[in-house]
Structures are given as C-alpha cells and as structure tokens.
C-alpha positions as CSV (number, residue, x, y, z in Angstrom):
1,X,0.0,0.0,0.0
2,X,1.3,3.3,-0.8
3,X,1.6,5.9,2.1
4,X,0.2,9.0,2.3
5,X,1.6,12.4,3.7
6,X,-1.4,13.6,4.7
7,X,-4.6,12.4,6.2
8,X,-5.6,8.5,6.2
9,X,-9.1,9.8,6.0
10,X,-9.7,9.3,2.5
11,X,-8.4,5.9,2.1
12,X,-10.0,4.9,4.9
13,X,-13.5,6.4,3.4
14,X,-12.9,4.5,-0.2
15,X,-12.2,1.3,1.6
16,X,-15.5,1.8,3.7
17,X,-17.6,2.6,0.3
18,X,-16.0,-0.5,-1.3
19,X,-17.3,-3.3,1.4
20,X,-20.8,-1.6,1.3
21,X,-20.5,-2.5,-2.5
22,X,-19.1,-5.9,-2.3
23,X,-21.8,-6.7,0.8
24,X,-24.5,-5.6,-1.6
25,X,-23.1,-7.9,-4.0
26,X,-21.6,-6.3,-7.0
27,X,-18.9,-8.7,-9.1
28,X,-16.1,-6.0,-8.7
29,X,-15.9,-2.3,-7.5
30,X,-14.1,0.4,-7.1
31,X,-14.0,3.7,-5.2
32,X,-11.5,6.7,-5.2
33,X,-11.7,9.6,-2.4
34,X,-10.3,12.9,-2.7
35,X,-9.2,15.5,-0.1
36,X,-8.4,18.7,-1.0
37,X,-7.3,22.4,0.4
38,X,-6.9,25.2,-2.5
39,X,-6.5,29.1,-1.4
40,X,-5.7,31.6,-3.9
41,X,-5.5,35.7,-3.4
42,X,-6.3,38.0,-6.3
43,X,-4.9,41.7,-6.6
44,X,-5.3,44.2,-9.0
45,X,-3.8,47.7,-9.0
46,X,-2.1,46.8,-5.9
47,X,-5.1,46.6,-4.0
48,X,-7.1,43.2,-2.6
49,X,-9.5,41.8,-5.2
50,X,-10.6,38.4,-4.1
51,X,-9.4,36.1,-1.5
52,X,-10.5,32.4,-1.6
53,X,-10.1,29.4,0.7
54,X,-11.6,26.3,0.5
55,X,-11.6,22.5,1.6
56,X,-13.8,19.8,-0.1
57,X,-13.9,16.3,0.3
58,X,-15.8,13.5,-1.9
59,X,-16.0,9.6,-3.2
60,X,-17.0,8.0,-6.0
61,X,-18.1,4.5,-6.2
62,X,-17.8,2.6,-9.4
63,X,-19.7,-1.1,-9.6
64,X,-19.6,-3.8,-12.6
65,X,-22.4,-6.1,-12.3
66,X,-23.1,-8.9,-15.0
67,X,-21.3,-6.8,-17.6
68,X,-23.4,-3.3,-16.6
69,X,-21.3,-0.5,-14.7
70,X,-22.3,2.9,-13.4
71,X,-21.0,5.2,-11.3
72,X,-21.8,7.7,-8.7
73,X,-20.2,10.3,-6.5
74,X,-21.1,12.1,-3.1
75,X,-19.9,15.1,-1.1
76,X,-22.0,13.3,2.0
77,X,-19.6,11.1,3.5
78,X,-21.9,9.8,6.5
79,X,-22.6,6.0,7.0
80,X,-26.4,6.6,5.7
81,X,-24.9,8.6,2.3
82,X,-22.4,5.9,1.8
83,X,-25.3,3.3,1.7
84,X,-27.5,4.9,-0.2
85,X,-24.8,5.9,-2.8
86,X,-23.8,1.7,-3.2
87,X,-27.3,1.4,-4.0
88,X,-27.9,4.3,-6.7
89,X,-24.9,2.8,-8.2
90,X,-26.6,-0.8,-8.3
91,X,-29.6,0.1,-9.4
92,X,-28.3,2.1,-12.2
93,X,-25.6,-0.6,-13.4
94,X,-28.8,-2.9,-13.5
95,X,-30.3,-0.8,-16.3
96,X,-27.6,0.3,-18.0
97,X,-26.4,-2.2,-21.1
98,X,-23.8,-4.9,-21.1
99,X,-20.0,-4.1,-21.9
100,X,-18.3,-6.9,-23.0
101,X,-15.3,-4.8,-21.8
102,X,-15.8,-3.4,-18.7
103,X,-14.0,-4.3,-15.6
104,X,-11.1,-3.2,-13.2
105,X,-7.6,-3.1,-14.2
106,X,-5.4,-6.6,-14.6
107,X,-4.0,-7.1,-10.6
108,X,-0.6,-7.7,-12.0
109,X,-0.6,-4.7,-13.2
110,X,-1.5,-2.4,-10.4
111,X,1.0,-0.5,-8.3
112,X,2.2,-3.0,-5.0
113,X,5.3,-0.8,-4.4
114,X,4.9,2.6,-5.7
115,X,8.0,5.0,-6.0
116,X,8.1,8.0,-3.7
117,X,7.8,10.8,-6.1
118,X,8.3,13.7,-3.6
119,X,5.0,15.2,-4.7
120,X,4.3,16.5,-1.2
121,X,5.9,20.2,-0.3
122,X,5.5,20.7,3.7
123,X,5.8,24.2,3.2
124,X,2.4,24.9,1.1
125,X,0.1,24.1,3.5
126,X,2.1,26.8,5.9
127,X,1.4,29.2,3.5
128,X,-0.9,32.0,5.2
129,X,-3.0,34.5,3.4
130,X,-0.3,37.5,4.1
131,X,2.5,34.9,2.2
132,X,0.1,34.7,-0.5
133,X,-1.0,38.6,-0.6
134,X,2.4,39.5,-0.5
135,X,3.9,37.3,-3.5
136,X,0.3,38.3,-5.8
137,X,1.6,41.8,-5.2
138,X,5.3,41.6,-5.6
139,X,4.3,40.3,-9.1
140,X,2.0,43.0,-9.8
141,X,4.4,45.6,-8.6
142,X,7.0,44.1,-11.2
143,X,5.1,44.3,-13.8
144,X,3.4,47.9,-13.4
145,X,6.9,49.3,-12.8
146,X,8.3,47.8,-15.9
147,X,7.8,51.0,-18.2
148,X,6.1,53.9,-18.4
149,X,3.9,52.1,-21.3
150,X,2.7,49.5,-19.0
151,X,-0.9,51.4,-17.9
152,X,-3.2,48.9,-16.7
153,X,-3.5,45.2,-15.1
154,X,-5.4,42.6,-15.2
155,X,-4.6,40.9,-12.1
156,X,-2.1,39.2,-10.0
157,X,-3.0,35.9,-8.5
158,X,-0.8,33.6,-6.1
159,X,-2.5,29.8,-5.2
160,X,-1.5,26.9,-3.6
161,X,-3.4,23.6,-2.8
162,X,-2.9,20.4,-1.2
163,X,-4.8,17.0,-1.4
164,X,-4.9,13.6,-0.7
165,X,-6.2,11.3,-3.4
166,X,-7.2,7.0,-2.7
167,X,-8.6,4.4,-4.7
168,X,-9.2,0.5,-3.5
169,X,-10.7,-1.5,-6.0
170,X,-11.9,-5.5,-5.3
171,X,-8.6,-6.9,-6.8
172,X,-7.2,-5.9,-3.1
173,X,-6.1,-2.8,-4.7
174,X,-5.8,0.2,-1.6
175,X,-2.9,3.3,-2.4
176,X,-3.0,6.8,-1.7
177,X,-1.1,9.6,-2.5
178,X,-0.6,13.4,-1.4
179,X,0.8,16.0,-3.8
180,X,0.7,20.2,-3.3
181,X,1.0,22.8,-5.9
182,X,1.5,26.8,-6.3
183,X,1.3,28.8,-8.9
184,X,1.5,32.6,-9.9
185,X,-0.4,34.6,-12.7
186,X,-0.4,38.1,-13.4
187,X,-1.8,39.6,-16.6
188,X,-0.4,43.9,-17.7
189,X,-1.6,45.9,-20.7
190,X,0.5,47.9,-22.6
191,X,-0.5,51.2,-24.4
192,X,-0.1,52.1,-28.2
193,X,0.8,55.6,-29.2
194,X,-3.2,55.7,-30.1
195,X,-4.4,54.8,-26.9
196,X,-4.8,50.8,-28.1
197,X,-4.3,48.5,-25.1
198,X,-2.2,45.0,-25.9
199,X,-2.3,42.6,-22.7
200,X,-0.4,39.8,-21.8
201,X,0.5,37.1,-18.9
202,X,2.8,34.9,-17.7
203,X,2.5,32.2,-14.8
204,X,4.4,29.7,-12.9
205,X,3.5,26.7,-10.9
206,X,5.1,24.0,-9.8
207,X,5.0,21.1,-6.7
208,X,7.0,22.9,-4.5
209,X,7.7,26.8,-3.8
210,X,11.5,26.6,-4.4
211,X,11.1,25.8,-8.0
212,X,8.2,28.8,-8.8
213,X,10.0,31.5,-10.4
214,X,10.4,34.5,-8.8
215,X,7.4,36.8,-8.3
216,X,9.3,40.3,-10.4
217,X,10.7,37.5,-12.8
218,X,6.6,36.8,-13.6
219,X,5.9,40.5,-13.7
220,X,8.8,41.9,-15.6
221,X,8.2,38.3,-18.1
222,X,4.6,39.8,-18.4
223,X,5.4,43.4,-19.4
224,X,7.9,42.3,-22.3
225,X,5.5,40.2,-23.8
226,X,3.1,43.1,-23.8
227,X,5.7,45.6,-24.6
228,X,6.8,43.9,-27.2
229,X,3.2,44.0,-28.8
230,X,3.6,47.9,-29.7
231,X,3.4,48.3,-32.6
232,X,2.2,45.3,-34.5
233,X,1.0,44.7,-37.4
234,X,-0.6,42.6,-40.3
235,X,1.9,40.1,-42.1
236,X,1.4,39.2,-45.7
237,X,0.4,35.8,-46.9
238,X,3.5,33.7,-48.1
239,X,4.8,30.6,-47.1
240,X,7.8,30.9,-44.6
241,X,9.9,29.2,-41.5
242,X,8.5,29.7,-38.3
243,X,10.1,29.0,-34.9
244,X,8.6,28.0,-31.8
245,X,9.6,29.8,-28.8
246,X,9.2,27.3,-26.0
247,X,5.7,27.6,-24.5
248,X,4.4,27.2,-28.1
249,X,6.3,24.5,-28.8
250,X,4.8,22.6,-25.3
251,X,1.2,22.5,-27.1
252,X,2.2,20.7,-30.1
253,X,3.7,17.9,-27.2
254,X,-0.2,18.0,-26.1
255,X,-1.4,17.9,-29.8
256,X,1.0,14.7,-30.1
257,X,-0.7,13.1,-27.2
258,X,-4.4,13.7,-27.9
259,X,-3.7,11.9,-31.1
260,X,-1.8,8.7,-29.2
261,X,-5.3,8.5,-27.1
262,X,-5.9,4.6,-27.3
263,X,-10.0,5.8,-27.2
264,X,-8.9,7.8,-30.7
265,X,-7.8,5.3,-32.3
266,X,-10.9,2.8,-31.5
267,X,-12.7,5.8,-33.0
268,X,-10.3,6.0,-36.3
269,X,-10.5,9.8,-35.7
270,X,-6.7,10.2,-35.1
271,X,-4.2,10.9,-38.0
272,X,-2.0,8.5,-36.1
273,X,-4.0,5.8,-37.1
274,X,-1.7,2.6,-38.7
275,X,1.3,4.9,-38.1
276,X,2.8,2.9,-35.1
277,X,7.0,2.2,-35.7
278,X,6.8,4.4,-38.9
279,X,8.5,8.1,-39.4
280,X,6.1,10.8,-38.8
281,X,8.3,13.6,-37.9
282,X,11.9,14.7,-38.1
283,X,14.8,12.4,-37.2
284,X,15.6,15.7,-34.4
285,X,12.1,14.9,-32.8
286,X,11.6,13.2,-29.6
287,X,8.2,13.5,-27.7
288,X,8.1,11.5,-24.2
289,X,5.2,11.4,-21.6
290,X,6.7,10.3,-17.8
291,X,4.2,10.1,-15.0
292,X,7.2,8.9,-13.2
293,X,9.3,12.1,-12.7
294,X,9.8,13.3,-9.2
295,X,8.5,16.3,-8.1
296,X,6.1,17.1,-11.0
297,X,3.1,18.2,-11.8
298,X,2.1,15.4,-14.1
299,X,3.3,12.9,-11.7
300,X,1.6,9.9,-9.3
301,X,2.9,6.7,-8.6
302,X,-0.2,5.1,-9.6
303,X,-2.9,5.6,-12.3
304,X,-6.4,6.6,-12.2
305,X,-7.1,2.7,-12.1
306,X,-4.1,1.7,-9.6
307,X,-1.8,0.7,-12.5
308,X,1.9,1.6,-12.2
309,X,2.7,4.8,-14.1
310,X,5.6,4.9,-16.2
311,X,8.0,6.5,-19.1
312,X,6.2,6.0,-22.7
313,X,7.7,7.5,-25.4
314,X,5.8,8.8,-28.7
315,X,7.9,9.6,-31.1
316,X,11.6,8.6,-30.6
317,X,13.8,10.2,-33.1
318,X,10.7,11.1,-35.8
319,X,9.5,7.1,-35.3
320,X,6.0,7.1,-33.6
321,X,6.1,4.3,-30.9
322,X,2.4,4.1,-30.1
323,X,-0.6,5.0,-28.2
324,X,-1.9,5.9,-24.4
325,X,-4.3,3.4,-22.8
326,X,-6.8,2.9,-20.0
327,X,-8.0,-0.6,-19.7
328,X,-10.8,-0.3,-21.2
329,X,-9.4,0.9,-24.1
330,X,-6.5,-1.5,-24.4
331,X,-9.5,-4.5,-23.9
332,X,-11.3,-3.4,-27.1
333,X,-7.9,-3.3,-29.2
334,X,-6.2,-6.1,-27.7
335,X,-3.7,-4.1,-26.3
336,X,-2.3,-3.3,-22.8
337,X,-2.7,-0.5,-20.4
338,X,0.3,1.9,-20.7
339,X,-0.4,3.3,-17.0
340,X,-2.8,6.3,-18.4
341,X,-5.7,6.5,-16.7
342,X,-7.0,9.5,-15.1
343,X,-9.6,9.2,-12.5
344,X,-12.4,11.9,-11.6
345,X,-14.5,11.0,-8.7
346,X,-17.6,11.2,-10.8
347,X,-16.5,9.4,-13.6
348,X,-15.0,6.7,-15.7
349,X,-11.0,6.3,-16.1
350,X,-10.0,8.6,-19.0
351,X,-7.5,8.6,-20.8
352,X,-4.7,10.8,-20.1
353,X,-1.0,12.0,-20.5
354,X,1.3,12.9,-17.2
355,X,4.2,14.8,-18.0
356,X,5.2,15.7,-21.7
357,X,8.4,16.6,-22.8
358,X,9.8,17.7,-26.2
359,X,13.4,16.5,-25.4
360,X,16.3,19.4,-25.9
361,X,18.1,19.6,-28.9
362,X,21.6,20.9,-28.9
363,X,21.2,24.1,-31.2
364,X,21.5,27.5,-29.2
365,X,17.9,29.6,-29.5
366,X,19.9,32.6,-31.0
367,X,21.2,30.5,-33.5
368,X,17.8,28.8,-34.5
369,X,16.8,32.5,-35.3
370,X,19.9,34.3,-36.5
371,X,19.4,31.3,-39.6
372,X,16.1,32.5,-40.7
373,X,16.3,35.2,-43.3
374,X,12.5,35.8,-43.5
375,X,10.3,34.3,-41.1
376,X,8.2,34.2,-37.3
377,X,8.7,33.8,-34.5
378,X,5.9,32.5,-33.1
379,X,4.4,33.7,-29.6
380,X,0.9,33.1,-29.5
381,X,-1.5,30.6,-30.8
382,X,-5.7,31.3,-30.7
383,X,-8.3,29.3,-31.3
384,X,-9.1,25.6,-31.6
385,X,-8.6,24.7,-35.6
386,X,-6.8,21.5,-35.0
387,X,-8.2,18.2,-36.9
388,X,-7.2,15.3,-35.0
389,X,-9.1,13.0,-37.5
390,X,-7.2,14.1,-40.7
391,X,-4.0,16.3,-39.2
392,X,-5.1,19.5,-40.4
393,X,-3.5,22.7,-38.4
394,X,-5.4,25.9,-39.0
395,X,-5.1,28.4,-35.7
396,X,-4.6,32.7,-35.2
397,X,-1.5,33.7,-34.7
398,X,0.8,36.7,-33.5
399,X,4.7,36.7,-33.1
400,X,7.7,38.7,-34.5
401,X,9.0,39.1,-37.7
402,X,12.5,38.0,-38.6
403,X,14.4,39.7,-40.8
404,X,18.0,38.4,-41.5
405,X,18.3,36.8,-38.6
406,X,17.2,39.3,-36.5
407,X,13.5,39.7,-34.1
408,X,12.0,42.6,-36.1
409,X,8.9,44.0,-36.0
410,X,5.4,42.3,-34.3
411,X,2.6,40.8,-36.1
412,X,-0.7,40.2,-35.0
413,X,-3.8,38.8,-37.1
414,X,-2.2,36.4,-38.9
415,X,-3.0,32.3,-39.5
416,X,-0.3,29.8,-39.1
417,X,-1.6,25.9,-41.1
418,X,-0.3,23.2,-42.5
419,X,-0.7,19.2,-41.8
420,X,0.3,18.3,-38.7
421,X,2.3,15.3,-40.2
422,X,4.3,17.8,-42.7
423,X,4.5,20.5,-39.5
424,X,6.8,17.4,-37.8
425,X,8.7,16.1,-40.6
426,X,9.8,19.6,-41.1
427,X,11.2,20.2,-38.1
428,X,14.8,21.3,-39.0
429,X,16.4,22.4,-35.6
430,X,15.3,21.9,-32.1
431,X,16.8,24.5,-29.1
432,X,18.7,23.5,-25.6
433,X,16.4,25.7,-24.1
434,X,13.6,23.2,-22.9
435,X,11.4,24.7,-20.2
436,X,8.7,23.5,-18.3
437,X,4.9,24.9,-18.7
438,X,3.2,23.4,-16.0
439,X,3.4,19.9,-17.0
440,X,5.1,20.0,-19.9
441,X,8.3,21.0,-21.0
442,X,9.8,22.1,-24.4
443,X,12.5,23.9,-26.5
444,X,12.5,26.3,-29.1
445,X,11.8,24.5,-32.5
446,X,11.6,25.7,-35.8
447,X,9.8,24.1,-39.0
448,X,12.0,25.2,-42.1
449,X,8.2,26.3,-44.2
450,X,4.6,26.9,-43.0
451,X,1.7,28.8,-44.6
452,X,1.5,32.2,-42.7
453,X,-1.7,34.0,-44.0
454,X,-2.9,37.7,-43.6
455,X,-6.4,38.0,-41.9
C-alpha cells in the first residue's frame, strides 16, 4: 500500500464505500476519495480583489455487475450517504447495457510498491493569506513598474493547494497519495501611441515553492510580452519558416498526445492511425510522456485505475512508438494499459498524459533565429482549428518578424496551417532551451516552411 503524507481519511472512506458495494453484492468495485485544500489571493492595482479558501472532500463508487457498470459520486460522506450511494450505483448498473469490456484493471498490473515521487511540499500548507497577498503583489508591482507604457493590469493571482487522493478496487487494490501545488499569474496591458491597449501574462506553478519562479521575474516576463506587442502589425500571406519559442512548442507535445489517445484510435479519428514504428516527424524529434518524474506536476505513482505509471515514449527520433491506454481501451484493441488513466471522482477512467516533454536539442535559441532570413517567430497561438481526424493545423496567430536573422517588427492577425504530419517532418532544428509549462516541458523549435496567411 502506498503511504500517504497527509490524512488516512480518505483511504480509509474509499475502503468503507467498497465493502458496502461488495456486501451488496456487485462482481467488482471500485471507489477513489479525494481531499483537497486550495487558497488563492487576487490583486489588481495593488489593491485586494478576491481572497479564496476552500476544503472539499468527496467519493465515487464505481460497480460492474453482470457486464453493466455505473458510477456515482457524493460530497456526503456519512454511514447513511455511503449506503444509499452503493445502491444508486446498483440500481443504475442494472439498467444500463452490457459491456463486454468493462471491468477493473489486470492485478498484475496495479502498483504493489509505488515509487516515492516527492510530490508532497511541507511548506504549502504553511502558506498563510499575508504569504500569499504579499507574492500576488510583488508580481503585480513588477510588472506595473516595468515601463512607463505599461498602464493597466489585469490581475495578479498567487494559489496553492494540497490533497490527498485514494482508490481500492476488489482486486485488493488500496494506495493513496498526497501531492501540493502553487502557482502565480499576473496579466499587464501595454499602451499604443493611439491609446490601443495590448495585454499579456505569464504564470508559474510548480509542486514545490523553491522551484516557482520569482514573483518580479513573472511580472517583468509579463510586461515584455506586452511591450513587445507595440506596434504590431498585419503580415502578408506567403509561405515561410516559423520558430517555436518554447511555451508554443509545449502545445504541439499536447497535440501529439491527444492523437496517441488509445479511445482515438478505436474511433479511427486520429491521423496516427496505422502509423505505429513508422516516421512521422523529423529524425531531431523526440516526444516522451513520464508520469514517473519526481517532483512534478504530471506525476503519481499510480494511475487513475491503480496501474503503475511509467515513461512512454511517442515519437523517438521522428518514429511514432504508439498510443496511451486505459483498460478499457487496451481491452477493445487487444492491447495493454500503458499506466494512463485519469480518474475523476464522478467518472469513468479517462484517458490521459502525465508529463510531456519535447526533449532538448543541442542548437543555441539565438542560432535557430539568427538562420532564418525571412520568417516568425511565433508567440501566440488562438483558437481551436486542430483536426485530429485528418491532421489539419489551422489556428490565429501573432509573433515577430525576422528579418536576417534578426527579431524585427510584431505581427498580430495572422493564421499559421499546415498538416500536422508535414508541421513534424519539417522540423529542421530543435533548441537547448527546454522549459517546463506546468506539466510540460519544451524547446524552441523551428519548422524550415509553413503557410503564414494575412487575416
């Protein structure tokens, strides 16, 4: 059984809902509990905006009987709720329709040892209000300061959290886990000569409060990237190399793994389809999703069905290796689960990536630009125009302009597309910069031609 660093309450409150289910005799079961503490202060113009604290606590019960599942969830966590939730979930798995596929994860497969992941920060749930008040302003302060040009905000937020998470299933099953987060936002406008605001943001967040960035770093991050706005403007159409600074690049790891979802490919609506050990990107690509890194916000040592997480690559050097599963899904293709789950307390297992990475290159970021003559450089994506079913890549865009080698002018109100398959194979230098975003981490890349329209 996996330890946790918190409270034994919720394990002990999943194991409870679990014998109710077996007494009342379904054929397997499982429940998950979840503890959890989140407070988060809001500034804006250095004054208090909104200050939140909150702690919640809820199980979900999942039952398989003769074929039929269903699931149900409760914020009540008295005996009589507990009883009364085992038997909504009966009743409804007796009218719902046989799944040949249904059923918990294989036993040999669950987590019996986990890793320690040092997910847990002692420090966070210290945190008071005047630590977090004190950080949210710092970061607006930074940012207001920057420049003259920098006339109005949109906020400066500091939040941490802390929770417990358990699931016990009827293959004997029982772990829990604890895990803590913080995170900073903060979002500045910067004027045009004609009174036109451009805005921008920047965050951090992380597992522990030694690896957030610095509050001014946030703020003085957040003015640049509106600063650097002044002045844009409309780009012509043509077709030209654009490069990725970092954060951009850390979507297309995302794009990657929505089309490696095992559900996807049951549904033929991923381009990835029948593309498993063949090259779909550039030899310099390598995508890798690890639930098993320490100290990460994609991390757990078990999934959403108590299956062992691990390392599964995607695309190793251009080659796609193949696709994420839940149990359910690796059932219907014959397959196995890769560790993938993710588990609300409401719902079904899902599938799901931990943490992505778009491993480092060994090209300088200066150097990926200074070798463009006539291209982006891409710093913002909009919009949703992504095709998972046929690859297409259609989205608005704004960046900067570069002109022999050199960051030039902004552009805003322009449309970056191509086919996602061509996008990868045309990846022609990757940066030693990788970052992380949250849960994902990426270099600069650039692709050697896209079509960059005028809107």
């Amino acid at each position: 059984m996996v330890t946790s660093r918190l409270s034994t309450e919720p394990l002990e409150l999943a194991a409870r809902l679990l014998e109710l289910a077996e007494s009342a005799g379904a054929d397997q079961a499982d429940a998950v509990a979840v503890s959890s503490t989140n407070a988060s202060t809001t500034v804006r113009k250095q004054q208090i905006e909104k200050v939140s604290e909150s702690t919640s606590r809820s199980v979900g019960l999942r039952v398989i009987l003769d074929g039929r599942q269903a699931t149900v969830s409760t914020s009540d966590v008295s005996d009589a709720a507990l009883v009364e939730t085992v038997q909504t979930a009966l009743e409804l798995a007796r009218v719902s329709e046989p799944d040949p596929y249904a059923g918990l994860a294989d036993p040999t497969e669950q987590a019996r040892n986990a890793p320690q992941l040092a997910l847990f920060d002692e420090r966070i749930p210290e945190v008071d209000g005047e630590h977090r008040l004190a950080q949210a302003l710092a970061c607006e302060e930074s940012a207001l300061g920057a420049d003259s040009r920098i006339v109005n905000s949109g906020g400066a937020t500091f939040s941490t959290s802390f929770s417990s998470f358990a699931l016990v299933d009827s293959n004997g099953f029982a772990g829990t886990y604890a895990d803590t987060s913080a995170s900073m936002w903060v979002e500045v406008m910067a004027q045009e000569e004609d009174g036109q605001l451009r805005n921008a943001g920047w965050s951090s967040s992380e597992r522990s409060l030694h690896r957030l960035d610095r509050p001014e770093d946030v703020g003085r991050e957040a003015a640049a990237r509106a600063l650097r706005q002044l002045g844009a403007s409309k780009a012509s159409t043509c077709e030209a190399p654009v490069v990725w600074e970092p954060r951009m690049a850390a979507g297309l790891a995302g794009i990657v793994a929505g089309a490696a979802n095992g559900e996807a490919l049951y549904r033929r609506a991923t381009f990835l389809a029948e593309r498993q050990d063949s090259e779909v990107a550039s030899p310099l690509l390598t995508i890798v999703d690890d639930a098993t890194l320490a100290n990460r916000l994609g991390s757990r040592p078990f999934d959403g069905e108590g299956v062992t997480t691990r390392r599964n690559s995607l695309i190793e050097r251009g080659v796609f290796q193949g696709f994420l599963f839940d149990s359910y899904n690796a059932r219907r293709l014959d397959a196995a689960s890769t560790g993938s789950a993710w588990r609300s307390v409401g719902g079904l297992p899902q599938i799901g990536s931990g943490n992505l990475s778009i491993e480092a290159g060994e090209t300088p970021p200066e150097q990926i630009i200074a070798d463009v003559d006539d291209g982006l450089y891409l710093t913002t994506l909009m919009g949703f125009g992504i095709n998972y079913t046929t690859g297409d890549f259609s989205r608005g865009a704004a960046g900067i302009w570069i002109r022999n080698g050199e960051l030039a002018e902004p552009v805003q109100e322009v449309n970056v597309s191509g086919s996602l398959l061509e996008m990868f194979q045309r990846v022609d230098a990757v940066g030693n910069d990788a970052q992380w975003f949250g849960a994902t981490s990426a270099p600069t890349l650039r692709m050697s031609r896209m079509t960059v329209s005028g809107v």
